[in-house]
Backbone as a ProteinNet text record, in pm:
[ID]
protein_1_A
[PRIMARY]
XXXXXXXXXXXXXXXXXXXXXXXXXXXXXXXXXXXXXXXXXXXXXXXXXXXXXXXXXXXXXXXXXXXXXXXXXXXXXXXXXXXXXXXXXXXXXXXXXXXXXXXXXXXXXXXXXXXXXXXXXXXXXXXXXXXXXXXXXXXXXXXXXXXXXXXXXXXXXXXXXXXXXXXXXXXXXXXXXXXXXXXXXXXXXXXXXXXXXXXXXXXXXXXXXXXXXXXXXXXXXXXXXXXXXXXXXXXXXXXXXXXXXXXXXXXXXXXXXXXXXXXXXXXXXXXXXXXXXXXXXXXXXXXXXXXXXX
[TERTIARY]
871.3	815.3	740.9	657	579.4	685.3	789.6	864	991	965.8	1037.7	998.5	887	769.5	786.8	786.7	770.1	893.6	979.3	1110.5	1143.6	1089.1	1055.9	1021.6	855.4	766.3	782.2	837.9	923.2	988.2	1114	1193	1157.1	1063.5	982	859.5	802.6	731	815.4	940.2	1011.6	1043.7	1094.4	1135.4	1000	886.6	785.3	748.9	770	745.2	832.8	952.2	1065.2	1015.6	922.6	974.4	798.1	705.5	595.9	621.7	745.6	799.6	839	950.2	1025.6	936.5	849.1	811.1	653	583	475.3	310.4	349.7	326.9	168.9	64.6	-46.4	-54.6	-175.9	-134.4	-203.4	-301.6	-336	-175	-95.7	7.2	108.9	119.2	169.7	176.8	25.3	-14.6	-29.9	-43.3	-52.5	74.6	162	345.2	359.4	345.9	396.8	330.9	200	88.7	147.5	185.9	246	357.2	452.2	586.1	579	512.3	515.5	425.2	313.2	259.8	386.9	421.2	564.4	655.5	680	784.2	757.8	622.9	556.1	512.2	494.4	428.8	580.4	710.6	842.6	872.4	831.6	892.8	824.4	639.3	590.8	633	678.3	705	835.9	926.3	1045.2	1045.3	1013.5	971.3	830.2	789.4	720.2	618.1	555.9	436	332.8	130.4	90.6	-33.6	-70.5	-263.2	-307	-376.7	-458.1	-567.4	-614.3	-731.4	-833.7	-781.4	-863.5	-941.5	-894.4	-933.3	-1059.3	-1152.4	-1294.2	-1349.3	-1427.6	-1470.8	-1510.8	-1544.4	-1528.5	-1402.2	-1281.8	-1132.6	-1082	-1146.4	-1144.6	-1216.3	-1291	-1392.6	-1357.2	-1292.2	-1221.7	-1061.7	-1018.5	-879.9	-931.3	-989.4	-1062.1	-1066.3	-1189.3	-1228.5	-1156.5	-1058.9	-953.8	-836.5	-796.5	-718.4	-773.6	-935.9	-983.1	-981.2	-988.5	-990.2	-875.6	-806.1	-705.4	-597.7	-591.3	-467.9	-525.3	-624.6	-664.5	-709	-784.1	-842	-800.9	-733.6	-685.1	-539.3	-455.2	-293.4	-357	-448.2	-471.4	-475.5	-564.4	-633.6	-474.8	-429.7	-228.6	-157.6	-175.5	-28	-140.5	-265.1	-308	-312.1	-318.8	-290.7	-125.8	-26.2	92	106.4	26	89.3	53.1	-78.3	-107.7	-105.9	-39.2	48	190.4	234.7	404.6	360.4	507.9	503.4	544.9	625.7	555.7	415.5	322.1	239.2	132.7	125.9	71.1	89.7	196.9	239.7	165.8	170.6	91.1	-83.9	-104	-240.1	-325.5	-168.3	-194.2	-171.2	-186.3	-186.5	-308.3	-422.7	-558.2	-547.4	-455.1	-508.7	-468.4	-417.1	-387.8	-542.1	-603.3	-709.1	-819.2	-811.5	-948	-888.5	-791	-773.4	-754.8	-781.3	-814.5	-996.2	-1021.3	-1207	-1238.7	-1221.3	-1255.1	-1178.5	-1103	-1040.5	-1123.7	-1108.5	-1240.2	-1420.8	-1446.5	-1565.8	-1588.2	-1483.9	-1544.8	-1448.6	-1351.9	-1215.5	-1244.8	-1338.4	-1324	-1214.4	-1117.6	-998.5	-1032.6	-962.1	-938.3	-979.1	-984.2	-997.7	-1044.4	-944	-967.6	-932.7	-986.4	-970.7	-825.1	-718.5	-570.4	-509.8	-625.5	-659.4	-732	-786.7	-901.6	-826.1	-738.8	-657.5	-577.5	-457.5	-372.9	-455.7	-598.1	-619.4	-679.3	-685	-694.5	-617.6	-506.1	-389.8	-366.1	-311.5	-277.6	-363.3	-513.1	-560.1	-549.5	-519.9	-446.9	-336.9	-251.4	-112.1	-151.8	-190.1	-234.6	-342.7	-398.1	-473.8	-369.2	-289.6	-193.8	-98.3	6.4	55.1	14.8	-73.3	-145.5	-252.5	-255.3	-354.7	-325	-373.6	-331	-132.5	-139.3	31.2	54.6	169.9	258.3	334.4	339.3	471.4	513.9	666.3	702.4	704.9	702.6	647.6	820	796.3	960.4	1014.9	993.4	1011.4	1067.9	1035.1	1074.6	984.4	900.1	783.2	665.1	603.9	535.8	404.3	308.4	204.1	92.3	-23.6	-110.8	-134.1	-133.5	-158.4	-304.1	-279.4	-473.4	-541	-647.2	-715.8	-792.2	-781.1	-839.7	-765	-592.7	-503.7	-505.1	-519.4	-520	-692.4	-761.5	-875.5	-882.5	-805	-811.3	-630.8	-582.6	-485.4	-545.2	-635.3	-709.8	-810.8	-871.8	-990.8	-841	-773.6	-662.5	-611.2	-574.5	-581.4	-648.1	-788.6	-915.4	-953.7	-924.9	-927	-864.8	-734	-637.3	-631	-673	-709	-857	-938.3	-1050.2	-976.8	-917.9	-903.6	-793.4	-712.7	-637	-723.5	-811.9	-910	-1009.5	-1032.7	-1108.1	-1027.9	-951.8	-817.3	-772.3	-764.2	-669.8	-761.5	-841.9	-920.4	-835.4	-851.9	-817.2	-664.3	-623.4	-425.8	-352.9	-458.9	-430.3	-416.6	-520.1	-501.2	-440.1	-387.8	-329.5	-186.7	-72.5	48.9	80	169.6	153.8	212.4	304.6	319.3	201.4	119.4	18.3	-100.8	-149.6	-196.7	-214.7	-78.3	-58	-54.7	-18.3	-59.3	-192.8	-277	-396.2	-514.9	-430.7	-470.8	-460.7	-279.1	-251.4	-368	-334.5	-412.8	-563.3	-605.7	-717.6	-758	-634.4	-611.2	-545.3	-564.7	-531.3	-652.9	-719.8	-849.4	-942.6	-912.1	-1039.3	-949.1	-815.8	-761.1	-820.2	-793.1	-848.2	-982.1	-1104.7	-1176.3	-1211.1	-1132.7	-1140	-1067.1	-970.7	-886.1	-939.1	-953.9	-1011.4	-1087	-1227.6	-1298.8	-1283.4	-1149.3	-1121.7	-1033.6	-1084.8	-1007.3	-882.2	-783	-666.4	-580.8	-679.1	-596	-512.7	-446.1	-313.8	-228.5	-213.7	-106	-108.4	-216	-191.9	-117.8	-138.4	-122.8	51.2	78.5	192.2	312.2	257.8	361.5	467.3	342.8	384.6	531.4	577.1	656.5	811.4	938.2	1050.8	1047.7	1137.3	1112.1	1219.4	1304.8	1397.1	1334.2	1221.3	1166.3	1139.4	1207	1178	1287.9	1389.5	1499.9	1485.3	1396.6	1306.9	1245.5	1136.2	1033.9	1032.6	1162.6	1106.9	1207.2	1330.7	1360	1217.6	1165.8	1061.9	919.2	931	803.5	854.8	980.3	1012.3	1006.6	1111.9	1078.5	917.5	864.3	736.6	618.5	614.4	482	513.6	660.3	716.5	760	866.3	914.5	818.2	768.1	713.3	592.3	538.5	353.5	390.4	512.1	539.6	535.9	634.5	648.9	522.4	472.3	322.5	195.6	208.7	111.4	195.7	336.3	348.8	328.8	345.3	311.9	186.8	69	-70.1	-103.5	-10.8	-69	-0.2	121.7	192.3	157.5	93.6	11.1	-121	-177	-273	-300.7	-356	-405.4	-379.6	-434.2	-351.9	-277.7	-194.6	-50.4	14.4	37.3	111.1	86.8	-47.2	-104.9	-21.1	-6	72.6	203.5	284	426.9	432.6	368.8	339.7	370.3	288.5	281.1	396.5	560.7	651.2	662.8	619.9	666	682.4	542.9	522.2	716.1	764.5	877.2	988.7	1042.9	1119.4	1074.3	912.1	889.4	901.6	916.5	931.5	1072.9	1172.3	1340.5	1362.6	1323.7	1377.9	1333.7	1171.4	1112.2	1203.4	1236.5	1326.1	1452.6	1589.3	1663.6	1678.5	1522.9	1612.9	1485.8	1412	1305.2	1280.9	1393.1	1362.1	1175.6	1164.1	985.1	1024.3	924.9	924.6	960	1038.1	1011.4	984.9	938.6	878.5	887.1	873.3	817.6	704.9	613.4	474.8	429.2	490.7	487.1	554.8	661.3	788.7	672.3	579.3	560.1	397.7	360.9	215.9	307.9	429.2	423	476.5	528.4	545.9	438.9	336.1	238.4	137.3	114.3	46.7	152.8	280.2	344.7	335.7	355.6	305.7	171.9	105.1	-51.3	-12.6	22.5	78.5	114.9	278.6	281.6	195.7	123.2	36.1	-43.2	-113.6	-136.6	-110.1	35	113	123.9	97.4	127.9	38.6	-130.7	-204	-249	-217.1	-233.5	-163	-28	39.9	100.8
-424	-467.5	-354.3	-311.7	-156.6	-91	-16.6	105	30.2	-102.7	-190	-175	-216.9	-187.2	-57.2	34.2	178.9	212.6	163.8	197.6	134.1	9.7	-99.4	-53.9	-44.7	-8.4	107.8	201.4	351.7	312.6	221.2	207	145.8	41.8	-32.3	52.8	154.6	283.2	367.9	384.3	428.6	369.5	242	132.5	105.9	106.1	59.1	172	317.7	425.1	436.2	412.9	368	242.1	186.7	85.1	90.8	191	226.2	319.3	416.7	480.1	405.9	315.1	255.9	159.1	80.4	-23.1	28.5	184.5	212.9	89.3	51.4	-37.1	39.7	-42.2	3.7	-27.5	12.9	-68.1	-183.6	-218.4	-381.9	-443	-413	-512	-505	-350.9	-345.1	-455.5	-443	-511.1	-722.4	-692.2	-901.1	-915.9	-803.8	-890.4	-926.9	-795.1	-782.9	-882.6	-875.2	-1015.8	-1158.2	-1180.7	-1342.1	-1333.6	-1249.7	-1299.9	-1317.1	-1203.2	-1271.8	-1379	-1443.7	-1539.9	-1688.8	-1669.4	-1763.5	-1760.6	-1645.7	-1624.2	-1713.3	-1656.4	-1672.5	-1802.9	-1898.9	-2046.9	-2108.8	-2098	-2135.8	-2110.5	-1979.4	-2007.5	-2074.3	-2072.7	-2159.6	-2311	-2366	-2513.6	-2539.2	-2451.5	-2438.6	-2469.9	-2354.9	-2388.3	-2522	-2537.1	-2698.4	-2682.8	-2540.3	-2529.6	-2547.8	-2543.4	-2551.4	-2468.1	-2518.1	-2439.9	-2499.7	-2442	-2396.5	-2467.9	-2637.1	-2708.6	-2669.1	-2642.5	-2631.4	-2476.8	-2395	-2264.4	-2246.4	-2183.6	-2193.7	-2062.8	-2129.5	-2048.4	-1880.1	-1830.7	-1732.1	-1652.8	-1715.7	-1699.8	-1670	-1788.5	-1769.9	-1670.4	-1688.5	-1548.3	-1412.8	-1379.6	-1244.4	-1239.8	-1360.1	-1310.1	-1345.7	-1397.3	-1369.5	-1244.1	-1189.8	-1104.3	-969.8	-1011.4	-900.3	-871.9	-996.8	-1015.3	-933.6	-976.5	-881.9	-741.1	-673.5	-534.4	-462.5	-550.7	-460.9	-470.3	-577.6	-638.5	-594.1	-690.4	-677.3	-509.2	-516.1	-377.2	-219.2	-226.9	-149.9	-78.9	-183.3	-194	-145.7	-182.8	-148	-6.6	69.5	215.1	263.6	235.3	299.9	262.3	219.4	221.1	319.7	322	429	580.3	606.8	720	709.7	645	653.1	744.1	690.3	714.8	848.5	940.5	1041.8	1150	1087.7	1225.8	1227.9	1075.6	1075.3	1031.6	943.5	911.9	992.7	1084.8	1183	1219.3	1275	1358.9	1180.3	1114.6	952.3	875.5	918.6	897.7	1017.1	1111.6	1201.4	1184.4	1155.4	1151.3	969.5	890.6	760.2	803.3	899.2	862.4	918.6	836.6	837.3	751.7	652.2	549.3	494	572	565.2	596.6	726.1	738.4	615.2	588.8	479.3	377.2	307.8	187.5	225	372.1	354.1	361.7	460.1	442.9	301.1	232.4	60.9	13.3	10.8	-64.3	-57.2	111.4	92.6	84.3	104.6	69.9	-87.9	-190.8	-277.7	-389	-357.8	-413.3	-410.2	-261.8	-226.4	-189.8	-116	-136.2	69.8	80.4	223.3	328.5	434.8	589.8	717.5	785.5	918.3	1071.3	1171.2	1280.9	1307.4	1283.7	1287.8	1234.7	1100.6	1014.3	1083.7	1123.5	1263.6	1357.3	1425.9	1543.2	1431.7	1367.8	1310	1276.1	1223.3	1205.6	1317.6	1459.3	1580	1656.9	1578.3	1665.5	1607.1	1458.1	1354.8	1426.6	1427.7	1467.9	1632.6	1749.8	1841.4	1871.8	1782.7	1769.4	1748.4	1643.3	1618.6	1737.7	1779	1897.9	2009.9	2070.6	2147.4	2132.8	1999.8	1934.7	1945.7	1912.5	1855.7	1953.6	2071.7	2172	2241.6	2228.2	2341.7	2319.2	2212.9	2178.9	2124.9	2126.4	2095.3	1942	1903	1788.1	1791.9	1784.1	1777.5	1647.1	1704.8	1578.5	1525.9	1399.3	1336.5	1450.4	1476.5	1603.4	1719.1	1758.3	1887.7	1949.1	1990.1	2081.2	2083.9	2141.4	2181.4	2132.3	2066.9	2037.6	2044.8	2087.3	2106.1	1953.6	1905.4	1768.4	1741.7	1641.1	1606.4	1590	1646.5	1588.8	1430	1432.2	1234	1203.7	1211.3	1153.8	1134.2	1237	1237.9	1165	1158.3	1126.9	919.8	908.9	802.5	713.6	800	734.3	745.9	847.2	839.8	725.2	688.6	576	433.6	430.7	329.5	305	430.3	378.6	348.6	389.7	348.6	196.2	199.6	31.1	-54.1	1	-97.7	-108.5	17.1	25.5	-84.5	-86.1	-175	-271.2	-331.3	-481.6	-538	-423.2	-463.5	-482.9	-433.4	-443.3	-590.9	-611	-721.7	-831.5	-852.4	-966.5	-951.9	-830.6	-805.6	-954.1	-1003.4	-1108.7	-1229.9	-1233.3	-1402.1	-1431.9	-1286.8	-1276.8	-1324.9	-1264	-1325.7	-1472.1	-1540.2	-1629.1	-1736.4	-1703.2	-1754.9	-1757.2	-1841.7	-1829.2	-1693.6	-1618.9	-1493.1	-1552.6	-1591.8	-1645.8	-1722.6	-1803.6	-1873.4	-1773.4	-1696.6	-1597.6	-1468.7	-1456.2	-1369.5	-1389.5	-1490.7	-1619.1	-1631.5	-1649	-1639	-1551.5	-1416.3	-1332.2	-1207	-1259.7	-1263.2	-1355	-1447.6	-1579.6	-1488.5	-1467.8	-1400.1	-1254.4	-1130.1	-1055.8	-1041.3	-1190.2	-1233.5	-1258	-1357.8	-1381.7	-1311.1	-1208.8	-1068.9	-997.9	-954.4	-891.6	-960.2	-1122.2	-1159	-1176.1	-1156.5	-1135.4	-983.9	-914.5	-739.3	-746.9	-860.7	-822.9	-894.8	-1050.8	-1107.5	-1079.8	-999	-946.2	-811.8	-786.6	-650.4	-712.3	-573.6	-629	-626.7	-525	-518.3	-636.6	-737.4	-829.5	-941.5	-945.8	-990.6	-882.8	-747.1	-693.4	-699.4	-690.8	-667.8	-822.6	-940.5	-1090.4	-1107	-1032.7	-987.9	-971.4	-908.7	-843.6	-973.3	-1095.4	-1220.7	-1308.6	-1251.1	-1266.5	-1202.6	-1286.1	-1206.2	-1102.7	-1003.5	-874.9	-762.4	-668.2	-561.8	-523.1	-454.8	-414.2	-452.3	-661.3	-685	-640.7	-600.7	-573.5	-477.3	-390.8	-248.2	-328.3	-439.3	-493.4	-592	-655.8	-794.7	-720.2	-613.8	-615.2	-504.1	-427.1	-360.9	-477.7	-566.9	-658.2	-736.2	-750.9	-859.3	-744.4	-632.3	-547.5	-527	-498.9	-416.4	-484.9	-645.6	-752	-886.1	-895.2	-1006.7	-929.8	-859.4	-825.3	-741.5	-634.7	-532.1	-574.5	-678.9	-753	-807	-911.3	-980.7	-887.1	-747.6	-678.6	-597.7	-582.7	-511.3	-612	-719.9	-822.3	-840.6	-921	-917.1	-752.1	-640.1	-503.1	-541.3	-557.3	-568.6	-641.6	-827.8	-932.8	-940	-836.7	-840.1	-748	-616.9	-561.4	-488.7	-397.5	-326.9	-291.6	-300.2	-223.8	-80.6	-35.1	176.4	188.3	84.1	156.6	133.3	-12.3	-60.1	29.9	103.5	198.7	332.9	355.2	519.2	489.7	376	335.5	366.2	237.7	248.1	359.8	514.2	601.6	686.5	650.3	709.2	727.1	612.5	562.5	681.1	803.5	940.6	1019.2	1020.1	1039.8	1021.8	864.8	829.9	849.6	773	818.8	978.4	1081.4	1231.6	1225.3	1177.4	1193.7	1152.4	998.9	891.6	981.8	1026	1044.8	1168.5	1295.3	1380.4	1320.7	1230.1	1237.4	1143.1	1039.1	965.6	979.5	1000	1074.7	1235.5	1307.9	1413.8	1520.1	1464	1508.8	1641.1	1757.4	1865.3	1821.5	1901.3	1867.2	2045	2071.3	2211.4	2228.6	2352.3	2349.5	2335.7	2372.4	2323.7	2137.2	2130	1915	1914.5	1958	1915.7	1954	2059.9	2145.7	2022.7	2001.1	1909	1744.5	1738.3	1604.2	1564	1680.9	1684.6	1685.9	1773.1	1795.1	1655.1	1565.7	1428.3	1343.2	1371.5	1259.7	1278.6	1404	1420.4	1418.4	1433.3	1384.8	1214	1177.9	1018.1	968.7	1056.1	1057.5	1006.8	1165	1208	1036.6	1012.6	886.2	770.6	740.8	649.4	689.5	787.1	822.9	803.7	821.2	846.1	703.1	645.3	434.4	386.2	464.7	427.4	319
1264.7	1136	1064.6	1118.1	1069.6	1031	1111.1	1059.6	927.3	950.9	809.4	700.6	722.9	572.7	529.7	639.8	574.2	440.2	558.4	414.8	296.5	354.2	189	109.5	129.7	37.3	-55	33.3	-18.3	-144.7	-95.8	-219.5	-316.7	-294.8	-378.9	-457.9	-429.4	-506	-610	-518.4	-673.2	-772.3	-767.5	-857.4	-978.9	-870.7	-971.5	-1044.8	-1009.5	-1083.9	-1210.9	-1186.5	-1311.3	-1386.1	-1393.1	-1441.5	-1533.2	-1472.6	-1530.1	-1649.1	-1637.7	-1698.6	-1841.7	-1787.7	-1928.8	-1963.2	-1926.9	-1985.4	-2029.2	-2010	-2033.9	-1972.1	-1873.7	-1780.6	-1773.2	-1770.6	-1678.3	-1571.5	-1469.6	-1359.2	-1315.2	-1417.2	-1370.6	-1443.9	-1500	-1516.3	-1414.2	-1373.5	-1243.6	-1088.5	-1082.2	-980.4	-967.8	-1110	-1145.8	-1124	-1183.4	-1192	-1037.2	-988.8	-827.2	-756.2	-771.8	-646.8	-740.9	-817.2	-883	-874	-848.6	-794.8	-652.8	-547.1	-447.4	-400.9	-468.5	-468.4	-429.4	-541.1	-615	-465.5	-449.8	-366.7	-197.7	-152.3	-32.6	-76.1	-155.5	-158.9	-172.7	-184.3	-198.9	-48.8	35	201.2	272	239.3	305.4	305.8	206.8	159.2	244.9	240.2	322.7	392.3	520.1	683.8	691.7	611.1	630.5	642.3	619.7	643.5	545.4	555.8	432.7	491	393.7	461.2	607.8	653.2	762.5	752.8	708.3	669.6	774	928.3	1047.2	1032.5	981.6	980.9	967.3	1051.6	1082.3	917.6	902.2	796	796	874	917.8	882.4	925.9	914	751.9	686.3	560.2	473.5	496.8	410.5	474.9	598.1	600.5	508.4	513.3	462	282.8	263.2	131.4	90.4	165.6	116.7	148.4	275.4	304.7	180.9	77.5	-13.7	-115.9	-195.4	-258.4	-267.2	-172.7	-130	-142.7	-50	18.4	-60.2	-180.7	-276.6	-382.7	-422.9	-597.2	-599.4	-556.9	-582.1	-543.2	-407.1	-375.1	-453.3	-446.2	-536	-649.5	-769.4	-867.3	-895.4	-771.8	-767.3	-757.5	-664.5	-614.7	-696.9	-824.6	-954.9	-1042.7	-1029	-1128.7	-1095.9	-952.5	-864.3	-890.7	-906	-904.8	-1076.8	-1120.2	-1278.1	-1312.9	-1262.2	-1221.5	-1178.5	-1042.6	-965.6	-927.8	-891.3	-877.2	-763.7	-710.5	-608.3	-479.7	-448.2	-403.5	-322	-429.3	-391.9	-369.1	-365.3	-352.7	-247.1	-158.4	-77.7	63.3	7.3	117	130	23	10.4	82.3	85.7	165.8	271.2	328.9	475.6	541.7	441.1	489.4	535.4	506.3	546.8	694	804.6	912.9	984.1	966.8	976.4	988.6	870.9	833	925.8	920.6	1004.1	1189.2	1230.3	1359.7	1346.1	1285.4	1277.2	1295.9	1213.2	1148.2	1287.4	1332.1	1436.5	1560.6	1582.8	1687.7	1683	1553.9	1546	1507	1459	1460.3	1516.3	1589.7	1665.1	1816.9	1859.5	1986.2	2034.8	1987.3	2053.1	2057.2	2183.5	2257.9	2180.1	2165.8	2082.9	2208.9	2168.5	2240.5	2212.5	2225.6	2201.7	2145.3	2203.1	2101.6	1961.7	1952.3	1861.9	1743.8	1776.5	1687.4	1641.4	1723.2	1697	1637.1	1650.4	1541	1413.3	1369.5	1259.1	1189.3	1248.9	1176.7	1128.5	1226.7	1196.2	1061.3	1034.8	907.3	826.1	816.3	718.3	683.8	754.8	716.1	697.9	666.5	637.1	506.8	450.2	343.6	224.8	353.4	250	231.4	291	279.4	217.1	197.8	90.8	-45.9	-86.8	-187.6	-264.6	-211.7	-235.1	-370	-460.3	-580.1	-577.1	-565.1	-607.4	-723.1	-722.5	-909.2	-865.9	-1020.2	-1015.9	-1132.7	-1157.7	-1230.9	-1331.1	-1427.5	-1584.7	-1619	-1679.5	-1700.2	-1796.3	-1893.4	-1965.4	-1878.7	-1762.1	-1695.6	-1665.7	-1721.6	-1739	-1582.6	-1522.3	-1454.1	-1481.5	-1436.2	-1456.5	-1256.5	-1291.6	-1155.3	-1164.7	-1021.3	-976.1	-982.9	-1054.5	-1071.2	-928.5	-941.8	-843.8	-865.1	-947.6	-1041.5	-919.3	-967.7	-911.1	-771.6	-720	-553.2	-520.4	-572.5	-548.2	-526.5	-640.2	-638.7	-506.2	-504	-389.8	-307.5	-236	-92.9	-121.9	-218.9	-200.8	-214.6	-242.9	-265.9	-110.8	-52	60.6	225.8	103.7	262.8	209.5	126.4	127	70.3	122.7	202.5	347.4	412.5	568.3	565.2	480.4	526.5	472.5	429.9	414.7	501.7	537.3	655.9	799	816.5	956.4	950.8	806.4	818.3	844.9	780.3	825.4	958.5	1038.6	1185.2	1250.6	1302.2	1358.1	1306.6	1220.5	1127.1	1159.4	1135	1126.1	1272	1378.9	1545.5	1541.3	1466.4	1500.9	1365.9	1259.1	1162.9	1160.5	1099.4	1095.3	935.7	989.1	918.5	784	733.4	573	494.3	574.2	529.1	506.7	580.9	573.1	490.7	480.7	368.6	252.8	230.3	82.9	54.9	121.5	83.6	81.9	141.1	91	-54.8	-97.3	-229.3	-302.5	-325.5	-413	-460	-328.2	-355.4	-425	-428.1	-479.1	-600.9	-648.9	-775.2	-910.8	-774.3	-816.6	-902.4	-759.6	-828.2	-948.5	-937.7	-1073.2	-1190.8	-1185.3	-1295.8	-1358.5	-1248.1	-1286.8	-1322.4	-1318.1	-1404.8	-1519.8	-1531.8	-1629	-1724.9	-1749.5	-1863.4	-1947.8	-1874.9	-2004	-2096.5	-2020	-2101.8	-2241.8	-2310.7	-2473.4	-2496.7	-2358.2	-2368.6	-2285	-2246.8	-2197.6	-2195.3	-2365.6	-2375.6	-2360	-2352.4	-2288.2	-2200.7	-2103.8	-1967.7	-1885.6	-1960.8	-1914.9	-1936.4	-2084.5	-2133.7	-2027.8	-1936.4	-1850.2	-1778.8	-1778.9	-1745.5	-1786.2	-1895.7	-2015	-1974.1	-1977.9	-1980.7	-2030	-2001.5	-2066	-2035.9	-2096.4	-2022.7	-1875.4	-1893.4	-1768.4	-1703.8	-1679.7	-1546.1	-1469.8	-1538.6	-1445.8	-1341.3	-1374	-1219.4	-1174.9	-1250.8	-1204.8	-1120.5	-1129.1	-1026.3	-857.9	-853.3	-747.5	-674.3	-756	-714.3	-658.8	-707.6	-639.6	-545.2	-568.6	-451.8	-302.1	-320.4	-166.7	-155.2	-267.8	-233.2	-190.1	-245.2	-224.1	-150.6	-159.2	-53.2	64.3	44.8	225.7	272.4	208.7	292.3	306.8	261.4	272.9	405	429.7	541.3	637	605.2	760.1	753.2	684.5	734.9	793.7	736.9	799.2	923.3	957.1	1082.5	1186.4	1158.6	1226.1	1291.3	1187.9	1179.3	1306.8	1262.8	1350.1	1530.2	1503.4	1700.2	1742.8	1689.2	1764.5	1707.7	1787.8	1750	1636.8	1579.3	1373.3	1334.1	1455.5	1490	1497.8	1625.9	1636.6	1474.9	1443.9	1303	1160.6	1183.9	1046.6	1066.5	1171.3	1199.1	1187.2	1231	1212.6	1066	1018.6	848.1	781.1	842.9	762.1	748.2	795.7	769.5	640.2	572.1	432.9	369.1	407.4	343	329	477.4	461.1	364	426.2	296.1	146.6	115.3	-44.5	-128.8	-24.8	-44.3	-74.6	-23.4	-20.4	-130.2	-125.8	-253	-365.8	-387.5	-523.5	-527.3	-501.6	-513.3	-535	-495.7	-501.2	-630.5	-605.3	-743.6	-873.3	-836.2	-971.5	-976.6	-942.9	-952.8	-924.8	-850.3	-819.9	-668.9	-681.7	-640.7	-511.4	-391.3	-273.8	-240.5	-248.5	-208	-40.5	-6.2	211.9	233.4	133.4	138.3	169.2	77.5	98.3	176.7	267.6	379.6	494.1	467	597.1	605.6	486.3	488.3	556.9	506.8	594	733.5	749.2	894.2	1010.4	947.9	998.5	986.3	900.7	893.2	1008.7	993.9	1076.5	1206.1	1240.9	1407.8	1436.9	1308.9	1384.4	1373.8	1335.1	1326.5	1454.3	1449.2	1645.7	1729.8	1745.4	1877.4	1869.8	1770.1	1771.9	1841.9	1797.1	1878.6	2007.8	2072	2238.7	2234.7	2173.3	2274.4	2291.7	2208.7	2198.7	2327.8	2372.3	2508	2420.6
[MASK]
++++++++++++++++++++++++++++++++++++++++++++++++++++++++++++++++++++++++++++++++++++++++++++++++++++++++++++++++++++++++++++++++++++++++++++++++++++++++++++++++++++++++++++++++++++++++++++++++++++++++++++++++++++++++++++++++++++++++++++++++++++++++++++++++++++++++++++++++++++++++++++++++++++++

C-alpha cells in the first residue's frame, strides 16, 4: 500500500500541476476540488460495503482524527499546491521528503516505537539529499526560460510536509483501531471544515467555491483527484494503519522518484545529476531506514 501511494500520488502531482496551469487554479481551489470529490467518492464506498460511522468511537479517537484531518488535509494540501505552483513538481517532491524524517521523530517521541543510530544517519542523509538537490537550483518556466527556485517555494513544501507527517502521527493511534474508509472520511470531512473556515472570509471566495462548478479543467481535474485523494489517501492510510508510521513514511518517499521522471517526461521540468544525485541520496537514507526498522 505505501509503495502504491507513492506512484499514485506521483501521477496525480502532475495532473494537478497541468491543470493549475490551464485552469490558473489557486490552491485553496486545488485542494476543496480534490478533498470533495474524494469526500463524495469515500461516503459512496463506505455506503457500499455497508458500512457507516463509528457511533462507539471513544472520544479521544475522534478529536485525533479531527484534528489529524485539519492539519494534515486542510492545511497541509493547501501549503503543497502553493509550494507546487512555485517551484514545480519536481523540485516539491524532494523537498517532501521531510516528511519521512518528522514522522519517525513524532513516532518515536510520541508512538514509542524503536529509533537508532542508522535511523539518524538515514534521516541526515534524506535531509542532505534534499539540501544538495535543491541548493541554488533552476526550474524551468512554461515559457522555457530559466528561473532560480524560490526559496518561498521550498520553504513552504518542507512546512507542507511536516505537517502532514504530524497529522499522520496523531491519527496512527485512532487508525489501529478504526475501519480504514471510515476513518479516512472523517478525516477529509474535517479537512474540509477547516478549508472553509480560511476560505469564506476571504473576498476571493466565489472563485475559489467556483472551482465547484463544471468546467474544461475538470477534465485534468477530476482524474487527478480521484488517484491523488481517493486511491492514494486509501493506500497511504492503509500503509500508515498495517504497519509502523516509519516504515510506511520512507516507502512513501519513493514518490520523490517517480515525481522526478513523470515531471521531466511529461512537464518538461529540469532533471539535472545534481537532483538525480540529491535523490538518490534522500532515498537511501530512506532505505537505511527501512533496514534499520528490520
Amino acid at each position: 500500500m505505501a509503495l502504491g501511494c507513492a506512484l499514485t500520488w506521483a501521477a496525480s502531482v502532475i495532473l494537478f500541476k497541468r491543470a493549475e496551469v490551464q485552469g490558473h487554479l489557486s490552491p485553496h481551489a486545488l485542494n476543496l476540488f480534490k478533498n470533495c470529490l474524494a469526500i463524495a467518492l469515500l461516503a459512496a464506498t463506505l455506503a457500499l460495503s455497508g458500512g457507516g460511522p463509528d457511533l462507539e468511537r471513544p472520544p479521544g479517537d475522534w478529536l485525533r482524527l479531527i484534528v489529524s484531518g485539519a492539519v494534515g488535509i486542510g492545511l497541509a494540501d493547501t501549503l503543497y499546491f502553493a509550494a507546487l505552483r512555485r517551484i514545480g513538481a519536481g523540485p516539491l517532491a524532494l523537498s517532501e521528503t521531510i516528511y519521512s524524517p518528522v514522522v519517525v521523530i513524532l513516532s518515536v517521541t510520541l508512538l514509542g516505537e524503536a529509533f537508532g543510530a542508522m535511523m539518524a544517519l538515514g534521516g541526515a542523509m534524506v535531509l542532505g539529499g534534499v539540501a544538495l538537490a535543491l541548493w541554488r537550483s533552476e526550474r524551468r518556466e512554461p515559457g522555457g526560460a530559466l528561473t532560480r527556485i524560490s526559496p518561498a517555494g521550498v520553504g513552504l513544501g518542507l512546512l507542507a510536509g511536516t505537517l502532514m507527517a504530524t497529522g499522520v502521527v496523531i491519527a496512527k493511534p485512532a487508525l489501529a483501531r478504526s475501519g480504514l474508509i471510515e476513518a479516512t472520511l472523517v478525516r477529509l470531512i474535517a479537512g474540509v471544515a477547516i478549508q472553509l473556515v480560511w476560505i469564506l472570509p476571504r473576498p476571493d471566495r466565489l472563485a475559489i467555491l467556483g472551482i465547484l462548478r463544471p468546467q474544461p479543467v475538470w477534465r485534468t481535474l477530476l482524474p487527478a483527484s480521484f488517484m491523488g485523494a481517493y486511491v492514494a489517501m486509501l493506500l497511504w492510510m492503509g500503509g500508515m494503519k498495517y504497519t509502523d508510521a516509519s516504515v510506511a513514511s520512507i516507502l512513501n518517499q519513493l514518490t520523490v522518484v517517480f515525481t522526478l521522471l513523470m515531471a521531466h517526461v511529461f512537464l518538461g521540468e529540469l532533471l539535472t545529476g545534481r537532483r538525480l544525485a540529491g535523490a538518490f541520496l534522500a532515498i537511501s537514507g530512506a532505505s537505511l531506514i527501512v533496514m534499520a526498522r528490520g
